[in-house]
C-alpha positions in Angstrom: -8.2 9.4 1.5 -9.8 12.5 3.1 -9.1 15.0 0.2 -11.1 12.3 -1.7 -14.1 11.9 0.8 -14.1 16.2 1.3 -14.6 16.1 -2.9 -16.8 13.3 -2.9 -14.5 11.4 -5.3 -14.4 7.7 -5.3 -12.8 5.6 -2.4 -9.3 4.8 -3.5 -7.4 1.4 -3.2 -4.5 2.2 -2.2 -1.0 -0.2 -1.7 2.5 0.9 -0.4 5.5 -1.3 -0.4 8.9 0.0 0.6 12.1 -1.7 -1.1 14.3 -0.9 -4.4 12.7 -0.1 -7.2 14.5 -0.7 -11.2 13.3 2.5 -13.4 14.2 1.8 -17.1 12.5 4.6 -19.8 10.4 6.0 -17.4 8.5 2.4 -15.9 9.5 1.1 -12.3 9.9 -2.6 -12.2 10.9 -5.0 -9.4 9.5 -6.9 -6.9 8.5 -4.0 -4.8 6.6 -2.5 -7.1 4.7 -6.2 -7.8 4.1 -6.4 -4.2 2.6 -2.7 -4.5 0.6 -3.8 -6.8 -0.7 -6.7 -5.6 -1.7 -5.3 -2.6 -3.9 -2.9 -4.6 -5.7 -5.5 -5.6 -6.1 -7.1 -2.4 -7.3 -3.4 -0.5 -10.9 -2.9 -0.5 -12.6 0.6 -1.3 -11.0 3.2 1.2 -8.3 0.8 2.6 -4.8 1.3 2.5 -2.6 -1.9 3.0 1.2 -1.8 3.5 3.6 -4.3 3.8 5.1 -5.4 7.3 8.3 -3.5 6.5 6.6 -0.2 5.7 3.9 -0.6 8.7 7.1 -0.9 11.3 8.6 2.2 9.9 5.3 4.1 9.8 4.3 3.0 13.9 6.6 5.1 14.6 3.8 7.9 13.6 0.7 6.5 15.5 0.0 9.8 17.1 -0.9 11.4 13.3 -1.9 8.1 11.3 -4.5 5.4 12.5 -3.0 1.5 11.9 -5.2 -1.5 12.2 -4.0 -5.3 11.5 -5.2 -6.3 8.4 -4.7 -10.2 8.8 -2.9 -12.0 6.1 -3.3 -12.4 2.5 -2.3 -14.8 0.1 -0.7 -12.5 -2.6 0.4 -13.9 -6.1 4.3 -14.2 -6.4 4.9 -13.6 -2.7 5.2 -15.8 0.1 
């Protein structure tokens, strides 16, 4: 996100999920990678939205990243 802003390219959307991933012929499939995905679509301009899994793992790093609760979302295919 700051490389981005420091070359004044577009605010990303970004959305991280951590689980097992299927890779057949090169594409990545599962339900991770849905959940990934869906939570792309959910981040607004400059966000990055995890799931709860990957957030717990990552707290563990609050002195170098920033975390804020983003609420809950209804995502498509997940509960």
């Amino acid at each position: 996100m700051e490389a981005c802003a420091a070359h004044r390219l577009p605010r990303l959307r970004i959305g991280l999920a951590v689980g097992e991933v299927i890779v057949r012929q090169g594409d990545f499939h599962g339900p991770t990678v849905n959940l990934a995905a869906r939570l792309v679509t959910a981040a607004e301009p400059g966000v990055v939205l995890t799931d709860a899994t990957l957030a717990q793992r990552l707290g563990r790093l609050d002195d170098l990243l920033s975390f804020h609760a983003a609420g809950k979302y209804t995502l498509a295919g997940f509960a």
